[in-house]
MDAnalysis code that builds the backbone (N, CA, C; Angstrom):
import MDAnalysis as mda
import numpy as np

u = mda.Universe.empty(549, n_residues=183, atom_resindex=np.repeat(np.arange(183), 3), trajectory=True)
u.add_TopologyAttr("name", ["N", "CA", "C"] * 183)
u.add_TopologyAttr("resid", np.arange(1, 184))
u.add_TopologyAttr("resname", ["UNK", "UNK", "UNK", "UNK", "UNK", "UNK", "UNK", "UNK", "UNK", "UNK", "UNK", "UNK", "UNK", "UNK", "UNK", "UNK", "UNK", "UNK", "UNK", "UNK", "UNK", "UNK", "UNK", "UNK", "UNK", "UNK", "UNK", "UNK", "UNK", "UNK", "UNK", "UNK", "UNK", "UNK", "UNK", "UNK", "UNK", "UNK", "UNK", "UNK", "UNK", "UNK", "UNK", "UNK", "UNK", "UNK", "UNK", "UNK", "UNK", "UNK", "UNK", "UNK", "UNK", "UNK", "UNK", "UNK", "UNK", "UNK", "UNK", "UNK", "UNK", "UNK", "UNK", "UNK", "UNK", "UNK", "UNK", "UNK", "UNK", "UNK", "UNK", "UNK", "UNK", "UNK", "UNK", "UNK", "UNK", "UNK", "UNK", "UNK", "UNK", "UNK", "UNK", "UNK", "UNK", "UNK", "UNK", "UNK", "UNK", "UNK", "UNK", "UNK", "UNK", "UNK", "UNK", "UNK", "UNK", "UNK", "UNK", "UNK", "UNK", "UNK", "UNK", "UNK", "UNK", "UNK", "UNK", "UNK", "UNK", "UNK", "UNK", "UNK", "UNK", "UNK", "UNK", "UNK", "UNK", "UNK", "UNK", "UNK", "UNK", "UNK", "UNK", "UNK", "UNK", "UNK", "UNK", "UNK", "UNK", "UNK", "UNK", "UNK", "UNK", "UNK", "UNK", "UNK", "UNK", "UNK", "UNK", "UNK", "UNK", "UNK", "UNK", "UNK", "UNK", "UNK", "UNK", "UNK", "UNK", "UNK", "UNK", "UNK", "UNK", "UNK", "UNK", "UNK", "UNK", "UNK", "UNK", "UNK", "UNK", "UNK", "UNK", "UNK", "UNK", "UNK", "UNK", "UNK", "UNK", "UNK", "UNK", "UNK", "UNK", "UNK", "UNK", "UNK", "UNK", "UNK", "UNK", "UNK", "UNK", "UNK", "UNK"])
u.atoms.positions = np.array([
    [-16.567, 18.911, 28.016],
    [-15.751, 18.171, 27.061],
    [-16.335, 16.766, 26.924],
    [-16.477, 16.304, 25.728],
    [-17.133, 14.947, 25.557],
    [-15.784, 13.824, 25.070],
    [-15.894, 12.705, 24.951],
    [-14.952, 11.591, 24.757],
    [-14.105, 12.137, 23.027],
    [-14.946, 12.849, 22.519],
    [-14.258, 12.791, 20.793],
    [-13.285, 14.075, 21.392],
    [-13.740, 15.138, 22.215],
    [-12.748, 16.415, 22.351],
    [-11.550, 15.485, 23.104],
    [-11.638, 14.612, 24.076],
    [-10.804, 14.489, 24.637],
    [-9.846, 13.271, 24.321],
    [-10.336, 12.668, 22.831],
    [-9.326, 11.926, 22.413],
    [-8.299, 12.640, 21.559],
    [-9.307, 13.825, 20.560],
    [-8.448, 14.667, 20.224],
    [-7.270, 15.065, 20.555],
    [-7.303, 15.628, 22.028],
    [-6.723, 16.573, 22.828],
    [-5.579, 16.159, 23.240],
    [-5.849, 14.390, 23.205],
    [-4.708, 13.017, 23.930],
    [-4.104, 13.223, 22.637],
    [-4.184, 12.942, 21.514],
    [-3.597, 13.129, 20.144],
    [-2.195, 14.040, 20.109],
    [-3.076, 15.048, 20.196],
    [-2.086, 16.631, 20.473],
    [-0.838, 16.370, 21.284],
    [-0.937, 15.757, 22.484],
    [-0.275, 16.055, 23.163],
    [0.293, 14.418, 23.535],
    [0.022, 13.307, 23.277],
    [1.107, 12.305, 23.854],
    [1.871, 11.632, 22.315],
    [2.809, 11.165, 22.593],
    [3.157, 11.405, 21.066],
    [3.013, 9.561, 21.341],
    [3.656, 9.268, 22.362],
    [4.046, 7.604, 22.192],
    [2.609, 6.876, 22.607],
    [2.472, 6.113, 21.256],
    [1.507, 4.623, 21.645],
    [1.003, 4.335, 22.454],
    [2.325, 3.644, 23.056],
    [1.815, 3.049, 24.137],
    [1.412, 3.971, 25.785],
    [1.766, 4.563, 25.343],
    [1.110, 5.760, 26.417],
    [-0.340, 5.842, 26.109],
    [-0.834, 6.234, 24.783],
    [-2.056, 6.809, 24.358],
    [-2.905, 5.111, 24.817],
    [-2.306, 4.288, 24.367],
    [-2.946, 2.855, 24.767],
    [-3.204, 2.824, 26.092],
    [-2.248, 3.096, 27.516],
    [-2.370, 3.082, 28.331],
    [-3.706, 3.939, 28.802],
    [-3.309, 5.317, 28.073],
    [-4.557, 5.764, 28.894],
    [-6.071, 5.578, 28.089],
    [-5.833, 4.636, 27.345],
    [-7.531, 4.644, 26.570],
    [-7.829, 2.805, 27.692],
    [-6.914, 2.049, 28.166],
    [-7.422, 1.212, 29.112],
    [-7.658, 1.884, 30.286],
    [-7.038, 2.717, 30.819],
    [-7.265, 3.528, 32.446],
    [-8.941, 3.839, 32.252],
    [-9.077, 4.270, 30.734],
    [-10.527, 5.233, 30.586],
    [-11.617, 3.869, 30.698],
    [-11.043, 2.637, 30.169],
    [-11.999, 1.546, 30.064],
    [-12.458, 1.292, 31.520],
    [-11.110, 1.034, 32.040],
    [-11.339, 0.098, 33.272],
    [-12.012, 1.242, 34.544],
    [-11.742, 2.819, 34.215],
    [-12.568, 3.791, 35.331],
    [-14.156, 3.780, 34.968],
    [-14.387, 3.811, 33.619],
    [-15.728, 3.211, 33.071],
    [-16.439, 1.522, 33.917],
    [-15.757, 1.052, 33.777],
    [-16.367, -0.199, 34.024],
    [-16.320, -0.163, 35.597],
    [-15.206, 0.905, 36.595],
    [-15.956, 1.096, 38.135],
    [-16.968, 1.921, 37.740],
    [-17.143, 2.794, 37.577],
    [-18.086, 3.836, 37.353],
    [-19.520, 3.150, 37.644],
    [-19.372, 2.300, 36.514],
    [-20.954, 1.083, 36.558],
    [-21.016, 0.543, 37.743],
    [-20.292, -0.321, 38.048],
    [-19.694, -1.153, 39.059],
    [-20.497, -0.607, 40.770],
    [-19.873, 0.767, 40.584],
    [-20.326, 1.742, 41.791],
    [-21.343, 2.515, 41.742],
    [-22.152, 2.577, 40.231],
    [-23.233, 3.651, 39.780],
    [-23.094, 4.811, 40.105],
    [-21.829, 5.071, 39.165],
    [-21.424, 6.777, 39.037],
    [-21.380, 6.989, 37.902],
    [-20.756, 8.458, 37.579],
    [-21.566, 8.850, 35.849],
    [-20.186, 8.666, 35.489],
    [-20.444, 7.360, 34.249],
    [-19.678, 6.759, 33.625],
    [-18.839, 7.817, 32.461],
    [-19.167, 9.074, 31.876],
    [-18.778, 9.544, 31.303],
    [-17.480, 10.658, 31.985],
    [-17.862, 11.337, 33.186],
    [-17.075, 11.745, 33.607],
    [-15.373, 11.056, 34.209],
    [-16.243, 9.699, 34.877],
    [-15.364, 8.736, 34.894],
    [-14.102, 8.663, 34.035],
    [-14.569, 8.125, 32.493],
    [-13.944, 7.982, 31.417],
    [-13.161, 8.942, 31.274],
    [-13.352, 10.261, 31.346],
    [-12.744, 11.448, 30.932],
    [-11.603, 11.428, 31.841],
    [-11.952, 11.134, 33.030],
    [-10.691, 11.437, 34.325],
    [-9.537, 10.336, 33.863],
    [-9.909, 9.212, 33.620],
    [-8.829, 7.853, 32.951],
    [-8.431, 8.190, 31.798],
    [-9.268, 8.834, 30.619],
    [-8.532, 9.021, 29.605],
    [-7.854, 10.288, 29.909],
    [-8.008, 11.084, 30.431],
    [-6.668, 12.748, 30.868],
    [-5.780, 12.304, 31.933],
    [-5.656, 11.273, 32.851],
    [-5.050, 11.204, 33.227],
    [-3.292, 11.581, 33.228],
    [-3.042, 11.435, 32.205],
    [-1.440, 11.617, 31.862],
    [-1.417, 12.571, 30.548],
    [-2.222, 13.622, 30.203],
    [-2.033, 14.508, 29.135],
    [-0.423, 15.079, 28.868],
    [-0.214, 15.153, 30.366],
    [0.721, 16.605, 30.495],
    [1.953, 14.956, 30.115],
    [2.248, 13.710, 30.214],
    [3.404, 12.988, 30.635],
    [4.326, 12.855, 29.670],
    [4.213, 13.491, 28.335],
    [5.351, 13.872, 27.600],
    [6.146, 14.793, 28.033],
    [5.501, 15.866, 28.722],
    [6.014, 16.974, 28.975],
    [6.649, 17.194, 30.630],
    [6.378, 16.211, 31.473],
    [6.828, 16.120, 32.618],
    [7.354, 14.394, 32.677],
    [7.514, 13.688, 32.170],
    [8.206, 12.586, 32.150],
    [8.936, 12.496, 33.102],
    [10.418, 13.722, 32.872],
    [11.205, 13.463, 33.675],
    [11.775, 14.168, 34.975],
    [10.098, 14.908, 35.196],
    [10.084, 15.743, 36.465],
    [8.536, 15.272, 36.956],
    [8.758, 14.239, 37.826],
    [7.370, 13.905, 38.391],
    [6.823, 14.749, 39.467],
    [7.651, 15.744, 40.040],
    [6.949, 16.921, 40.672],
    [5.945, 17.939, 40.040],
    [5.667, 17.661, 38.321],
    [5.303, 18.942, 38.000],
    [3.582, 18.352, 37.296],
    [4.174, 16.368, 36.845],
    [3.426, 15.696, 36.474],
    [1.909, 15.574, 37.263],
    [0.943, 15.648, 36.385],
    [-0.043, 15.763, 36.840],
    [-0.724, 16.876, 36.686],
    [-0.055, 17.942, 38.008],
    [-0.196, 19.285, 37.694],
    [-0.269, 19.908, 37.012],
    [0.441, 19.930, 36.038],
    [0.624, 20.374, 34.643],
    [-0.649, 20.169, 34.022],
    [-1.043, 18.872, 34.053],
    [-1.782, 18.636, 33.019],
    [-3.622, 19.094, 33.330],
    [-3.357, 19.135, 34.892],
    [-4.527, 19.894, 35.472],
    [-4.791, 21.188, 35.389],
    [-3.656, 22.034, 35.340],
    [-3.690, 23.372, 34.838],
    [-4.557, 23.524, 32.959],
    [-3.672, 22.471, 32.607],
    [-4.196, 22.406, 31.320],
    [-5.847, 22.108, 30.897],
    [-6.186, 21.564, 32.047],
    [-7.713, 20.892, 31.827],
    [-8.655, 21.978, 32.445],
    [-7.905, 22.973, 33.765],
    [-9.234, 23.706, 34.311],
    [-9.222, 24.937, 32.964],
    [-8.319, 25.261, 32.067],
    [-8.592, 25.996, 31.274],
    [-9.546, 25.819, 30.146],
    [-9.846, 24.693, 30.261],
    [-11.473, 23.697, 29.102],
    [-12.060, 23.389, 29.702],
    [-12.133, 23.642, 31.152],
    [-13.547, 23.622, 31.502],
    [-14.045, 22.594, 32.001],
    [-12.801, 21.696, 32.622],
    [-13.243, 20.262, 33.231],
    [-14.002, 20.227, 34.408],
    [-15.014, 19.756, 34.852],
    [-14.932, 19.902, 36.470],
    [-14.323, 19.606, 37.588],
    [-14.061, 20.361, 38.491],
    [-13.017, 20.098, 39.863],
    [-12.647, 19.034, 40.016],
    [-13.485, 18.361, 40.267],
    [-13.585, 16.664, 40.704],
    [-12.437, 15.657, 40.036],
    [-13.195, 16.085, 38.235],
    [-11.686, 15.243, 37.453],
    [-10.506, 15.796, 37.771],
    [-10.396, 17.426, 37.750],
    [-9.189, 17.649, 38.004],
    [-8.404, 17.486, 38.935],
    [-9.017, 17.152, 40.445],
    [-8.677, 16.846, 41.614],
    [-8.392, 15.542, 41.746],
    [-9.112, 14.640, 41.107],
    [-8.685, 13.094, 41.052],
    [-7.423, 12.566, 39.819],
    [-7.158, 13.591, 38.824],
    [-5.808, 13.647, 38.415],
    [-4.670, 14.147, 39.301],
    [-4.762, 15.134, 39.137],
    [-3.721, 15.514, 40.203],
    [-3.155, 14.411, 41.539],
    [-4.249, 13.652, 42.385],
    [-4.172, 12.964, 43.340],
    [-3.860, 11.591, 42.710],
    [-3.738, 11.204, 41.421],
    [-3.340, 10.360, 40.771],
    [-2.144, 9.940, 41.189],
    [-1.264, 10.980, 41.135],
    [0.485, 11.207, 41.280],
    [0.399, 10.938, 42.707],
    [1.140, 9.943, 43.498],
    [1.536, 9.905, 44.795],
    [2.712, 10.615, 44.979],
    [3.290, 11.833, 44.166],
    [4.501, 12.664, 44.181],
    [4.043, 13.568, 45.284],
    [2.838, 14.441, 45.077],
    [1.766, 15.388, 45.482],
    [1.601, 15.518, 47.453],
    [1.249, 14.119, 47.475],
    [0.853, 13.431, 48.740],
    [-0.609, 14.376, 48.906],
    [-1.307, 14.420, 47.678],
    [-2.554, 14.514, 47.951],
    [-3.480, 13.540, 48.504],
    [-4.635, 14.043, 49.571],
    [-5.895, 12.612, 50.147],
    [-6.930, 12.649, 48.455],
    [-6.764, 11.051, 48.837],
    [-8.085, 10.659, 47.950],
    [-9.371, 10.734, 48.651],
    [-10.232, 11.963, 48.063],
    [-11.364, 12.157, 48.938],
    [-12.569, 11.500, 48.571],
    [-12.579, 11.377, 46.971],
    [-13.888, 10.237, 46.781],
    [-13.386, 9.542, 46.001],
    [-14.993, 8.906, 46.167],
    [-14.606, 7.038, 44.972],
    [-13.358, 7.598, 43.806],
    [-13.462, 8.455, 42.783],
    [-12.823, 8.755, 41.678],
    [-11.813, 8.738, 41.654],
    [-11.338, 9.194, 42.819],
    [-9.614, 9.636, 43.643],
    [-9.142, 8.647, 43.855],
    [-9.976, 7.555, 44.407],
    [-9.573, 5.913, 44.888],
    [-9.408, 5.511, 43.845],
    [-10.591, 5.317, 42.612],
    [-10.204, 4.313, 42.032],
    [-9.005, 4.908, 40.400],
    [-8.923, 6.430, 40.171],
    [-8.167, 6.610, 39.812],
    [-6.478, 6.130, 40.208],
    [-6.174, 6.547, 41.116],
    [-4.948, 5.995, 41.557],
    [-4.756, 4.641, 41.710],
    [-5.503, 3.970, 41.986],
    [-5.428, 1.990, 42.127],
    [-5.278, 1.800, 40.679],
    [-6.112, 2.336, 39.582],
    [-6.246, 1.774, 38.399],
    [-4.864, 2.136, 37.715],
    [-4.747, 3.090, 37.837],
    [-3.330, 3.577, 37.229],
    [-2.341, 2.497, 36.615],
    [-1.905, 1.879, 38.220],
    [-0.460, 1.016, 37.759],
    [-1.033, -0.489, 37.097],
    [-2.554, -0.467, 37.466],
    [-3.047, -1.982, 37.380],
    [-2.859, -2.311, 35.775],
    [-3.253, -1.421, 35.294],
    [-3.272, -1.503, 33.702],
    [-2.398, -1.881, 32.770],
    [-1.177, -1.153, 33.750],
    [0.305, -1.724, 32.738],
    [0.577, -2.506, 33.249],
    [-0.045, -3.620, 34.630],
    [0.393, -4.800, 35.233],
    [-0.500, -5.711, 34.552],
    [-1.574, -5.418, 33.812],
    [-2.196, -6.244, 32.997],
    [-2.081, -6.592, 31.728],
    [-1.216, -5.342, 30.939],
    [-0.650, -5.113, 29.991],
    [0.550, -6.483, 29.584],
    [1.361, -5.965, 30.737],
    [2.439, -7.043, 30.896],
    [2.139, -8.410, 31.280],
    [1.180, -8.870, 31.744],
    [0.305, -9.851, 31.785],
    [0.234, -10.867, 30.313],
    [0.010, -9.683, 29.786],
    [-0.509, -10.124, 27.880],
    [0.538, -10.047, 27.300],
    [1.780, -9.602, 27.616],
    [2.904, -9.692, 26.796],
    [3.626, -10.776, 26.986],
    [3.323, -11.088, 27.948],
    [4.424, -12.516, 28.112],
    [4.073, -13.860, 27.932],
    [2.665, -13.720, 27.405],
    [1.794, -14.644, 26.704],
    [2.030, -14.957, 25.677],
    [2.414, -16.246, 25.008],
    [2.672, -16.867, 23.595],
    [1.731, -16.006, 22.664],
    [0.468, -16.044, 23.059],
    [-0.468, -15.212, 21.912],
    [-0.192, -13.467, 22.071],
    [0.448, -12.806, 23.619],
    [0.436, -11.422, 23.385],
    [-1.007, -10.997, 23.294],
    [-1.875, -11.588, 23.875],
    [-2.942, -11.063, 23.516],
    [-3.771, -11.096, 25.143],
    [-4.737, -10.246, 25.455],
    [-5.581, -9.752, 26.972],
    [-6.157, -11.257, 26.646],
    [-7.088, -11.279, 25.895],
    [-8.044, -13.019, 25.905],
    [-6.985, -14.119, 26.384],
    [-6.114, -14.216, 27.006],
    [-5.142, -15.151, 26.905],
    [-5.009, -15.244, 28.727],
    [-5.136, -14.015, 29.123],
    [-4.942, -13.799, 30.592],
    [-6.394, -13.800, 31.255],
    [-6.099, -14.663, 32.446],
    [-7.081, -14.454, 33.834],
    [-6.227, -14.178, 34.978],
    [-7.875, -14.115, 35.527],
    [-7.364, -13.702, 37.224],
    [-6.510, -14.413, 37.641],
    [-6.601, -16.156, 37.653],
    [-5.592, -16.494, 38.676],
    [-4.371, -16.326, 38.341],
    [-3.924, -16.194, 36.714],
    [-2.872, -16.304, 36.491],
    [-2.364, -14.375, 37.138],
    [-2.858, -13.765, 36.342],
    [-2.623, -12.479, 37.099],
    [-2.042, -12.324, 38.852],
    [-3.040, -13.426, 39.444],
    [-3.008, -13.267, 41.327],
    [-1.272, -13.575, 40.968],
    [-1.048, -14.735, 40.357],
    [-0.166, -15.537, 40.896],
    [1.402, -14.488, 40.364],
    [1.194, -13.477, 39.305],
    [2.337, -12.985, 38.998],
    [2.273, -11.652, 40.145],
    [1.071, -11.101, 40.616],
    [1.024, -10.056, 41.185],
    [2.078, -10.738, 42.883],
    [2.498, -11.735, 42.601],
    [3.446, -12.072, 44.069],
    [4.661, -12.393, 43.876],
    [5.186, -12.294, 42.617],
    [6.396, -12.300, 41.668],
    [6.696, -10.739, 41.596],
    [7.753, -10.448, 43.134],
    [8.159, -8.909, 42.796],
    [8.566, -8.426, 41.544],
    [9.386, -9.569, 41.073],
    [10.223, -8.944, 39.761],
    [9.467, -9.321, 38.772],
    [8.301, -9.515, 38.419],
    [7.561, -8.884, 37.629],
    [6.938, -8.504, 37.082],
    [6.644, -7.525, 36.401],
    [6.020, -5.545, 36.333],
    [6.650, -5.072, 37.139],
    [7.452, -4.559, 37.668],
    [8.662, -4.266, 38.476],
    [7.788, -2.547, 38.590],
    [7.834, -2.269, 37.659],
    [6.675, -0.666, 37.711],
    [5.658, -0.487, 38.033],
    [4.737, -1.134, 38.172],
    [3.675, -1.494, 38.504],
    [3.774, -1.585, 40.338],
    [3.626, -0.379, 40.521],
    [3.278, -0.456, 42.517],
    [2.650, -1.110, 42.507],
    [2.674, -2.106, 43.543],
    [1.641, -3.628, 44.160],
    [1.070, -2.389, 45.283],
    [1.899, -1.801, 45.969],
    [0.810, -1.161, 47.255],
    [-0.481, -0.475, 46.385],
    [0.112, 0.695, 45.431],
    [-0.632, 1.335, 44.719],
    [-1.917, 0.507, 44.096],
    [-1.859, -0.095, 43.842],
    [-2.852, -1.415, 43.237],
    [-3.553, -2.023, 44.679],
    [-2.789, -1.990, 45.827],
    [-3.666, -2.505, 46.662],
    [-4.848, -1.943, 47.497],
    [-4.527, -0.373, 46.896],
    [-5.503, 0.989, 47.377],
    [-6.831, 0.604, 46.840],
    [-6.979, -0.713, 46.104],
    [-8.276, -0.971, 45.744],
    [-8.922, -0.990, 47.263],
    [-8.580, -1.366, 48.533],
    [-8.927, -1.518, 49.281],
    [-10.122, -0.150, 49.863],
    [-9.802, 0.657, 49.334],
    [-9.938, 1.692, 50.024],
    [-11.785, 2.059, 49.119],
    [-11.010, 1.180, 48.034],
    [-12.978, 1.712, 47.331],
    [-14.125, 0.133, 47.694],
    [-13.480, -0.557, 48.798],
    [-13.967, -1.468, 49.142],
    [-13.646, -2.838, 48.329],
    [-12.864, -2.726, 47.602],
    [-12.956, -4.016, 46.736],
    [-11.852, -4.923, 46.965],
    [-11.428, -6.859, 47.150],
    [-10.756, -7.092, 47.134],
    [-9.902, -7.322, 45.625],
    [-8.105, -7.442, 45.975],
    [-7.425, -7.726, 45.079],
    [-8.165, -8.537, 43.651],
    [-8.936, -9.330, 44.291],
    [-9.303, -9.976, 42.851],
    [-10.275, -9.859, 42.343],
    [-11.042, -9.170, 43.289],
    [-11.815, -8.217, 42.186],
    [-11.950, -7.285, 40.923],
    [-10.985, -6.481, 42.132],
    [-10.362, -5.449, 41.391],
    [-9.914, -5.755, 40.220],
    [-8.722, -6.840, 40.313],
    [-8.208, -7.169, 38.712],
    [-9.361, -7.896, 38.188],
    [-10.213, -8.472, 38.620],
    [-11.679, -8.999, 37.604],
    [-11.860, -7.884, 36.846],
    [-12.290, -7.199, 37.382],
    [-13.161, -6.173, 36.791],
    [-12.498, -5.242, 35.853],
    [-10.766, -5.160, 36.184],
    [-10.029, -4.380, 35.198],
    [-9.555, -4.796, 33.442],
    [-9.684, -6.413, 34.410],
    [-9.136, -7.135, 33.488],
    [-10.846, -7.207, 32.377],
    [-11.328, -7.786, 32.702],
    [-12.732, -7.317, 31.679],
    [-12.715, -5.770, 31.167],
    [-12.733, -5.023, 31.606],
    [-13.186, -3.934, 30.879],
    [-11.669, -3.617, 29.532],
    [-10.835, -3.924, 30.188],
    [-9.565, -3.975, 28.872],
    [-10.029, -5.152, 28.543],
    [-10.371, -6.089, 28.367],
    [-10.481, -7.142, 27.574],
    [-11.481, -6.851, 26.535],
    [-12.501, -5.707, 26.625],
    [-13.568, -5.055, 25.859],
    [-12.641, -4.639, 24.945],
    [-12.106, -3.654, 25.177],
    [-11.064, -2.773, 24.130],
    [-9.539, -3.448, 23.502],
    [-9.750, -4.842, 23.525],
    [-7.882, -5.138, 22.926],
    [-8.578, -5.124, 21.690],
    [-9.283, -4.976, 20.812],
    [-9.069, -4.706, 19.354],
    [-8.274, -3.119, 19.218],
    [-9.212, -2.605, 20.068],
    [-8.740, -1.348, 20.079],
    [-7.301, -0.763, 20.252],
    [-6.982, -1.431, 21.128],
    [-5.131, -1.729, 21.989],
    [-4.387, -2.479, 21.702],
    [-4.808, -3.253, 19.805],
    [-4.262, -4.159, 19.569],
    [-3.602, -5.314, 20.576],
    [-4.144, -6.004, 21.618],
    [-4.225, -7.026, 22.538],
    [-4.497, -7.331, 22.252],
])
């Protein structure tokens, strides 16, 4: 499956925006580790942009979320790997993250809509508006992104990188795409 089948495919199946937005930054910012770590940036992409295929349809059963949507992907032919690092996405599962993909899938996840919200509460509403420090300094403000797991985000640890890295590097690669994400 190449990036045009699998925007398609996101089409089909998420109906809301800002969902489809969400996961076209997950796809940026797993792209920009991909480089980061010199792994194949395309597969990467694919695992961030499928991430949440199935989340119209399991919304409000996060036991099935994920799964679902992995069932849906080994039938096109994805390889294991993406499908295993979706699935392990969901901390519902209590699947191990066994490689880089698994790590940085799940860290990136919540970071995105904590960066998101970052840019919304900005006079301009716009990603160019936000940096790191300002980011550090809300990421210690429990209340808010209130959704946004801080532990989950802190699993950057685990692909070696610190906190502010991590959001460096997330925060650039969505900062590539806010035309795209209207940001």
């Amino acid at each position: 499956m190449n990036r045009t089948e699998a925007l398609a495919l996101l089409k089909e199946n998420l109906t809301n925006r800002n969902l489809f937005n969400h996961s076209l930054a997950v796809e940026a910012v797993m792209r920009r580790l991909a480089r980061y770590f010199d792994q194949d940036e395309e597969k990467w992409g694919l695992a961030g942009l499928l991430h949440d295929i199935d989340y119209d349809r399991t919304k409000d059963d996060p036991a099935r979320h994920s799964l679902e949507g992995a069932e849906m992907l080994v039938g096109l032919g994805l390889p294991e790997d993406i499908i295993y690092a979706i699935k392990a996405h969901n901390e519902y599962h209590g699947l191990p993250r066994l490689s880089l993909i698994d790590q940085a899938l799940y860290a990136t996840d919540p970071l995105t809509g904590f960066i998101v919200a970052g840019a919304l509460i900005r006079p301009e509403k716009k990603l160019a508006a936000v940096d790191i420090p300002f980011l550090m300094k809300k990421f210690k403000e429990k209340g808010f992104a209130r959704g946004a797991n801080r532990e989950t985000m802190k699993a950057c640890a685990e692909l070696g990188l610190s906190l502010e890295e991590f959001i460096g590097l997330s925060l650039e690669a969505m900062q590539g795409i806010a035309a795209e994400m209207k940001l």
